[in-house]
C-alpha positions, -999 to +999 in steps of 0.1 A: +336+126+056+306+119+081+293+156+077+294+151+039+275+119+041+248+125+062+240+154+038+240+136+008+221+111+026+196+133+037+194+151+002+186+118-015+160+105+012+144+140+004+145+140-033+126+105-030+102+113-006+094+146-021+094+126-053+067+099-038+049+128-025+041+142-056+034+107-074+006+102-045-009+134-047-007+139-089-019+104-093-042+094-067-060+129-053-055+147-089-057+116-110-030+129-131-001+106-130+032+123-142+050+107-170+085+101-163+086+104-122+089+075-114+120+067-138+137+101-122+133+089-092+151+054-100+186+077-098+179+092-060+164+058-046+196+039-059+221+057-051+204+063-015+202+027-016+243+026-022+247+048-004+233+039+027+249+006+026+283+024+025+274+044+053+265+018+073+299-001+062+320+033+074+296+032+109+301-005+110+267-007+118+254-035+092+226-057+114+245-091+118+236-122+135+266-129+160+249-160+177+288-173+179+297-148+206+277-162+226+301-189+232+330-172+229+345-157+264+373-140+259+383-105+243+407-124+221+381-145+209+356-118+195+384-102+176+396-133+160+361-137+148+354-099+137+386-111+116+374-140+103+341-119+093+358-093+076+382-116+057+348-136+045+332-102+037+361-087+019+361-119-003+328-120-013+328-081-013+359-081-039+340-110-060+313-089-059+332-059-070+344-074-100+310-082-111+299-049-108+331-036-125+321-061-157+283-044-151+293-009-155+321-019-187+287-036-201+267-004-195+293+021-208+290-003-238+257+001-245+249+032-226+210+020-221+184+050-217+153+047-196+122+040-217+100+071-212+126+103-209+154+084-226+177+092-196+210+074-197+209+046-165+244+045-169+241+072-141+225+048-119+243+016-129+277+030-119+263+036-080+265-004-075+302-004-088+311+029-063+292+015-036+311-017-036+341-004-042+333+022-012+324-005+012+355-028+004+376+004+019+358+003+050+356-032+055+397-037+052+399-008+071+378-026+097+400-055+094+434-035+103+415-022+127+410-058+142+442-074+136+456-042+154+436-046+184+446-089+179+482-081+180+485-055+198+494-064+238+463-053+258+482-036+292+468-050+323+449-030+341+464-012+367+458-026+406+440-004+430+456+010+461+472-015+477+468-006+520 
């Protein structure tokens, strides 16, 4: 799974900035912009986008402001609030999902093309639904993770040689 997102992560930032590459170079130094380009490179940049997000969510690596740590002391502590965090992001994630799942019925629906090559965006719609749904795995899987480590009896550690 990591060696298969890194690639397709490294694929798509290519694509893009291969893609911006040529719109600098066609438009600005050959002052011939390229019809179309930039609508192509709508489907790389959002589902980088995606799936960067859900990359980050499998790392857990998201930037967070944990300014209550700070007070918090204990080992017990910091996992009761990574659970607290996760059960707040799973709920919004979830709500979130459902939206998304309601956005890509809509644009099966209508099955929208992109204005200059008539492209159907239904192909980039659908990354916001499999991004979400991607990061809701990883966060409950973050929160077993955590309630594991809550309820799980930490061993003390073991005394040094006693002389």
């Amino acid at each position: 799974m990591t060696r298969f997102a890194s690639v397709l992560l490294t694929v798509l930032i290519c694509l893009v900035a291969i893609g911006q590459f040529v719109q600098v170079i066609t438009r600005y130094v050959l002052e011939i912009p390229v019809m179309g380009l930039e609508e192509s490179l709508l489907y790389p940049t959002l589902w980088l986008y995606m799936m960067g997000a859900v990359n980050a969510s499998r790392e857990n690596t998201h930037i967070r402001a944990n300014v209550l740590e700070i007070f918090l002391s204990t080992e017990r502590q910091r996992q009761v609030l990574a659970v607290i965090g996760e059960v707040i992001s799973l709920i919004v994630g979830i709500w979130l999902t459902t939206w998304a799942w309601d956005f890509t019925k809509y644009s099966i629906r209508v099955w929208r093309e992109s204005p200059t090559l008539y492209l159907p965006t239904f192909y980039v719609d659908i990354a916001l639904f499999a991004g979400l749904v991607l990061m809701m795995i990883f966060t409950a899987w973050h929160l077993l993770v955590h309630l594991r480590a809550l309820f799980t009896p930490s061993t003390p550690a073991p005394e040094g040689n006693a002389q």
